[in-house]
C-alpha positions in Angstrom: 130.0 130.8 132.9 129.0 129.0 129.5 126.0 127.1 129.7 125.8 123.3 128.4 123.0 124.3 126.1 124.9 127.3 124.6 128.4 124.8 124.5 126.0 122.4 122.5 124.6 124.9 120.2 127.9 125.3 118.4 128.8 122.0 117.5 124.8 121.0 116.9 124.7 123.7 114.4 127.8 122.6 112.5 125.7 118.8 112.0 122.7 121.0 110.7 124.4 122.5 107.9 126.9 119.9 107.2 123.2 117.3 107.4 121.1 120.0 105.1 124.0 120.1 102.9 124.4 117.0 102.1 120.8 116.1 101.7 120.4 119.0 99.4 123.0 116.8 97.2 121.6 113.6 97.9 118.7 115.5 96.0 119.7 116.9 93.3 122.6 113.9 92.1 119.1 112.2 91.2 117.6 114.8 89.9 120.4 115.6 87.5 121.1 111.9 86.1 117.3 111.5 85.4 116.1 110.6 82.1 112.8 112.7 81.2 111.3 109.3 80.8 112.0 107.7 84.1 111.5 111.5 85.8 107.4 111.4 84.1 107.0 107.4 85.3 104.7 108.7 88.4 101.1 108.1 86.8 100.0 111.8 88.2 102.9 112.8 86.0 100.9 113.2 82.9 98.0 115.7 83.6 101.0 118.2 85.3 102.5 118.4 82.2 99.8 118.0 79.6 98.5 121.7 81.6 102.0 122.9 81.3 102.3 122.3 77.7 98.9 123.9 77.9 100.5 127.1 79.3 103.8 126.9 77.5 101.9 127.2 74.1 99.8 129.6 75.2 96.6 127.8 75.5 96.0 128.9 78.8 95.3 126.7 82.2 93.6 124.0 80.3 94.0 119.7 80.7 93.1 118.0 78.2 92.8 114.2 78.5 94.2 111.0 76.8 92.0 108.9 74.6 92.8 105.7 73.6 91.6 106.4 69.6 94.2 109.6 69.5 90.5 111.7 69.1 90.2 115.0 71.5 89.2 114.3 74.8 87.4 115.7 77.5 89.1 119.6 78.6 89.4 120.7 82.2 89.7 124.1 83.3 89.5 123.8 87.3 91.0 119.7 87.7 93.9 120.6 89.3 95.4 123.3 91.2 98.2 125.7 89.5 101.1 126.3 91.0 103.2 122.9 90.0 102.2 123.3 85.9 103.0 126.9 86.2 106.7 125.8 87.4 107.0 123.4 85.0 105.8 125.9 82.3 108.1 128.4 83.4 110.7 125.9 83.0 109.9 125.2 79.9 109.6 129.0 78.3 112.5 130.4 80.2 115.5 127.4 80.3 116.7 125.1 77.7 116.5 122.4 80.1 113.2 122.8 81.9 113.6 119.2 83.1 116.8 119.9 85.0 115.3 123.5 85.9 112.1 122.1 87.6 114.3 118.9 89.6 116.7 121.6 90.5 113.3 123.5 92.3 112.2 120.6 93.5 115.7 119.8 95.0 115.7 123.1 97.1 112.0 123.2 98.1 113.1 119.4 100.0 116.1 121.2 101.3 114.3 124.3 103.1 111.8 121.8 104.4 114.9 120.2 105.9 116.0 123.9 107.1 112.5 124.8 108.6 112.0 121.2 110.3 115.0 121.9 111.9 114.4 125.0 113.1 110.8 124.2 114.5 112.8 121.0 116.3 115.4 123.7 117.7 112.6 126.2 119.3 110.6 122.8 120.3 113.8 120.9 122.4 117.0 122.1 121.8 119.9 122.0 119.3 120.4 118.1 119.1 116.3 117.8 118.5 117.2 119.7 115.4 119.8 117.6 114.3 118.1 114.6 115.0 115.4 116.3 112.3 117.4 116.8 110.0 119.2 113.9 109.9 115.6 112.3 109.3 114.7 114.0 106.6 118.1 114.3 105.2 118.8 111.0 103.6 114.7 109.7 103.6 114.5 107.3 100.6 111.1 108.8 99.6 112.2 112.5 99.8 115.2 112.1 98.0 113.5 109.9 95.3 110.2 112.5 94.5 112.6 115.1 94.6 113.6 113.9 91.2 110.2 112.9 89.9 107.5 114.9 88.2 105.4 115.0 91.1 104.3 118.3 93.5 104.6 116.4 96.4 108.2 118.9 97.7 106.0 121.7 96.8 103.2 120.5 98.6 105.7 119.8 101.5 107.7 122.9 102.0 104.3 124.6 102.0 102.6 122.5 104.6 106.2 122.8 106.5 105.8 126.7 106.1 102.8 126.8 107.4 103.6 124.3 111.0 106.4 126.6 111.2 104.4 130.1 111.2 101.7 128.1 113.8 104.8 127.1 116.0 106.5 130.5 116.5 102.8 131.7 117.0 102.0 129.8 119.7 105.3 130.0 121.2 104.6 134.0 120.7 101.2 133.6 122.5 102.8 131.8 125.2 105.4 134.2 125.7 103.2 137.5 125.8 104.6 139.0 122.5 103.1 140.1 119.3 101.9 136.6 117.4 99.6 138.0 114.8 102.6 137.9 111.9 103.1 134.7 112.8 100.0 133.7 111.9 99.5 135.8 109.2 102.6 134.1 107.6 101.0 130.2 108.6 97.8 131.5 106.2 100.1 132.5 103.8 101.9 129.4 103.2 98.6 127.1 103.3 97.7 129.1 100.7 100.6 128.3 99.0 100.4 124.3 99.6 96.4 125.0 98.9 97.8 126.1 95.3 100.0 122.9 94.6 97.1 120.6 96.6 93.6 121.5 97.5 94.0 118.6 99.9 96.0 120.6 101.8 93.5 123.3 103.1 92.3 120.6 105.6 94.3 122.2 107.8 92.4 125.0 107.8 89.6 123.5 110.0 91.5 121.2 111.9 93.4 124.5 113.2 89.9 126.0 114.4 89.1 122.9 116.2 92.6 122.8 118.0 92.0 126.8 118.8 88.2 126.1 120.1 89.6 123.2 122.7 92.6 124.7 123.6 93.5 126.2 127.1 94.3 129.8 125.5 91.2 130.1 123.3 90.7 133.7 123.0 94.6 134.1 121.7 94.3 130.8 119.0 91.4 131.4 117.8 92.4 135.5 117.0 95.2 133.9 115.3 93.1 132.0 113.4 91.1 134.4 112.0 93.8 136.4 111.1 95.3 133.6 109.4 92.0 132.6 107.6 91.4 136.1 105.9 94.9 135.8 104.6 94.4 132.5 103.1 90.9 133.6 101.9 92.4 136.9 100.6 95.4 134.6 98.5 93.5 131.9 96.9 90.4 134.4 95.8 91.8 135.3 92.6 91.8 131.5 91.7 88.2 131.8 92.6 87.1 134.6 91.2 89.0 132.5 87.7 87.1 129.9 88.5 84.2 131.8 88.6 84.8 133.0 85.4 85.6 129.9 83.5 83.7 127.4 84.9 80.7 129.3 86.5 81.4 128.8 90.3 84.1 129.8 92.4 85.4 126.3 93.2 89.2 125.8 94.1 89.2 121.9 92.1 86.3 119.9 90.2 87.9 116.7 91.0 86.7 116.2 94.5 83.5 114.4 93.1 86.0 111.7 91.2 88.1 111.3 93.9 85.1 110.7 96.3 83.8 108.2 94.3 87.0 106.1 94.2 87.5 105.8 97.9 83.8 104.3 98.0 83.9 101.0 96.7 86.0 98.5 94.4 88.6 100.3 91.8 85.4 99.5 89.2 85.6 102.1 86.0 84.0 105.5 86.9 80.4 105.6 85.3 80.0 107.9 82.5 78.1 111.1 83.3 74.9 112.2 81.3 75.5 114.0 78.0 75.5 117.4 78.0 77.1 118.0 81.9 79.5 120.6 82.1 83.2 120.2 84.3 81.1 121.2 87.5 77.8 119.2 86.5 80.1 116.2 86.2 81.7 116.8 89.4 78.2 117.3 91.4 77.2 113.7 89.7 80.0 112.1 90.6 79.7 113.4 94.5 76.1 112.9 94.3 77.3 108.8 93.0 80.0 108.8 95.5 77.6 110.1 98.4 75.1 107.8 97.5 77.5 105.1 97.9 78.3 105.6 101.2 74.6 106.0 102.2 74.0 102.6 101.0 77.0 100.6 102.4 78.6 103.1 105.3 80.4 100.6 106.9 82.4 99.3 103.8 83.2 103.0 102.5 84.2 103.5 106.8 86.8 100.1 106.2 88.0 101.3 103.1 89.1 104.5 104.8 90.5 102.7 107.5 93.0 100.6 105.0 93.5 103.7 103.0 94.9 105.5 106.2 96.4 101.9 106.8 98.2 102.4 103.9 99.4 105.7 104.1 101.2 105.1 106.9 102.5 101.9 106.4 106.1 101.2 104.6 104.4 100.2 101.3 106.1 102.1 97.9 103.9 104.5 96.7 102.3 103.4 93.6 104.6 103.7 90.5 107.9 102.8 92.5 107.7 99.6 93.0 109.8 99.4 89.1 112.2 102.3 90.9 115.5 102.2 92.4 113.8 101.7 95.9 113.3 98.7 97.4 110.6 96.9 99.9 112.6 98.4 102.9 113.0 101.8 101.9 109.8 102.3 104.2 111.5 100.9 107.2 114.3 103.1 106.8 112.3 106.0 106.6 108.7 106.0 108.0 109.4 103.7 111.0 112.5 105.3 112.9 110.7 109.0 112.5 106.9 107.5 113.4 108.1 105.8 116.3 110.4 108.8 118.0 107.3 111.0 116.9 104.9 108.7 119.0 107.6 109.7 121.9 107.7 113.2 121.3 104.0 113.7 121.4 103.6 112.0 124.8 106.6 113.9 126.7 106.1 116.7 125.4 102.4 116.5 125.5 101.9 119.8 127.7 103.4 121.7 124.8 101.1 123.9 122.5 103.6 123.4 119.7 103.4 119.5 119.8 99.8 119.8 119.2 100.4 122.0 116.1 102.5 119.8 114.5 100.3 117.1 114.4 97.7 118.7 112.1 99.8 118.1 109.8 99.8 114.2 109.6 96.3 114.6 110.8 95.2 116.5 107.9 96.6 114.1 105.5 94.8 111.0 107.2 91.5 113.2 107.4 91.8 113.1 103.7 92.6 109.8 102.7 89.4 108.5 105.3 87.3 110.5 102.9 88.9 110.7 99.5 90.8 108.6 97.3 94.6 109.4 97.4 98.4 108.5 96.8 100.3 107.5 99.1 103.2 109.1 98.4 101.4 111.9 99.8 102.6 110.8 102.7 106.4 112.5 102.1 104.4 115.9 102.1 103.5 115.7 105.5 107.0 114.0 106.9 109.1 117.3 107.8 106.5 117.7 111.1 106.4 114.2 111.8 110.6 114.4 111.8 110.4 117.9 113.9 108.4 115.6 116.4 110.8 112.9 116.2 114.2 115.1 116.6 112.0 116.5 120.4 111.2 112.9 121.2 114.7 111.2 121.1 116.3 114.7 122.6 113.9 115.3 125.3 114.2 111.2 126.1 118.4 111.7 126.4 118.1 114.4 128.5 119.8 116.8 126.1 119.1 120.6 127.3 115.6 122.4 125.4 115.5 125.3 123.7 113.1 127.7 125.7 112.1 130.9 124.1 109.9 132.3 127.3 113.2 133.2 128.8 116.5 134.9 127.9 119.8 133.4 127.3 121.8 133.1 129.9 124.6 135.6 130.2 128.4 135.0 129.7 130.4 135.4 132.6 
């Protein structure tokens, strides 16, 4: 006898690629009609490819920024993290059309999040949970759009999506009694490489120890952990041994004082650091402003976190779209359906180590935007989970069959 979870995988499947298909073209059509103009609009746009002019001409990894008189301004060695200028200036050394080349790479890194979320859906409930995924993420009006904008935020996804999916098939690993430390091996690897496109991103790093420390299978988590910690460690140390080198400290960014500042009061202008500071002196002034800040007026600095998070997960355009093709309901159409089934999935499947995993994610990126001043279309980097939650929650509520890797398929008979 067939059983009704291996007569639904067939058909299920089918969807998946015909759904990851489509939305890889619903992501590069975009993409390829994009002017360079409206492709730059974002306003993060600029510093990216200022630093990868920087390192087409060979000038090295350094940002220079805009003055309003045309006269040199300040230089940057350690602002932003590397990987998205050195894909832009690869684009731009190797291709004719390095605008095409890098929305084309932007294009794919959305679809194998879409491949990976499904995947992570499929272990978690079944085959329909994965359609249901991908369907999510396929035609999202905020995935399809920053695909075909200079922005990392795909990047920044497919790593964060790497990374939930080496944590879910090492818990599921753990739970079944086999070998998990590859797993997570692999999960450190990919935070590293979403640590590379955002520093934001190594949140998750913590917020993993804390969910190993209160977890039922401690010992096994937090092993895992470690072994995925000294890969991360070992992968972003030769940025900080550069850093090191060229700035004096081994910092990963020096633009965590800046962006501390912002999120503690009104959007006044930044005040001017003493003559003479260095990159690193004038991001130790500006924390030292920004924590001062919040040790005079906690409270307000605690509500402006609260709308910040408010605001990141609310339908609102991400600033420099509201001019764009997409319009006020674009959020609707895309945040609300996937929240809401998410919100399901949690609670019935609430006694599953992999549901708890998932949510770092989302977590990590609210964490953030509490503490720091952010964008909120970083919101679309932390998605792909939120859909993998969504895709369990409507197929566990139906009653379609789940996908359960303790046990063997059934056999034909």
């Amino acid at each position: 006898m067939v059983s009704v979870e291996q007569r639904d995988v067939r058909p299920a499947r089918l969807l998946v690629v015909a759904l990851v298909a489509l939305g890889l073209l619903a992501r590069l059509a975009p993409g390829l009609m994009m002017a360079p103009a409206q492709a730059a609009r974002l306003p993060e746009a600029g510093p990216y490819l200022r630093l990868a002019r920087s390192l087409a001409e060979g000038r090295g990894f350094v940002l220079t920024e805009e003055s309003a008189d045309d006269a040199i301004g300040a230089t940057y060695l350690a602002r932003r993290m590397p990987a998205y200028p050195l894909l832009v200036a690869a684009a731009k050394t190797l291709v004719e059309a390095p605008l095409r080349a890098t929305l084309i790479v932007q294009a794919l890194c959305g679809t194998a999040s879409m491949v990976l979320a499904a995947w992570m859906a499929y272990r978690l409930a079944g085959p329909w949970s994965a359609v249901v995924a991908a369907g999510l993420l396929a035609f999202d009006p905020y995935q399809v759009i920053l695909a075909a904008l200079f922005t990392p935020v795909t990047l920044t996804a497919l790593g964060l999506t790497a990374a939930s999916a080496g944590g879910v098939a090492y818990v599921g690993a753990v739970r079944a009694g086999r070998r998990a430390w590859p797993w997570a091996a692999a999960a450190g690897l990919a935070l590293a490489a979403a640590g590379y496109v955002e520093v934001w991103t190594l949140v998750l790093a913590p917020l993993a120890l804390v969910a190993a420390v209160v977890s039922r299978r401690r010992r096994r988590l937090l092993a895992g952990w470690a072994v995925g910690a000294a890969v991360l460690a070992a992968a972003l140390a030769p940025w900080l041994a550069r850093n090191a080198e060229r700035v004096g400290v081994p910092v990963l960014s020096t633009d965590v004082g800046r962006r501390l500042w912002t999120g503690t009061g009104p959007g006044a202008d930044a005040p001017a650091p003493p003559e003479g500071l260095d990159e690193v002196g004038e991001g130790v002034f500006y924390l030292e402003q920004g924590a001062g800040r919040i040790a005079s007026a906690p409270g307000r600095w605690l509500r402006r976190g609260i709308g910040r998070v408010g605001r990141l997960w609310s339908p609102a355009l991400p600033d420099g779209l509201e001019d764009g093709p997409l319009g006020p309901a674009a959020g609707y159409t895309s945040l609300l359906p996937a929240g809401l089934l998410a919100v399901v999935g949690v609670w019935l499947l609430r006694r599953r180590g992999e549901t708890w995993w998932l949510l770092l994610v989302p977590v990590a990126a609210t964490v953030t935007h509490v503490a720091l001043a952010g964008w909120v279309g970083d919101r679309a980097a932390v998605m792909p989970p939120v859909a993998v939650l969504a895709g369990a929650g409507l197929a566990t509520l139906l009653g379609r069959p789940k996908a359960d890797d303790e046990t063997p398929p059934p056999q034909e008979g």
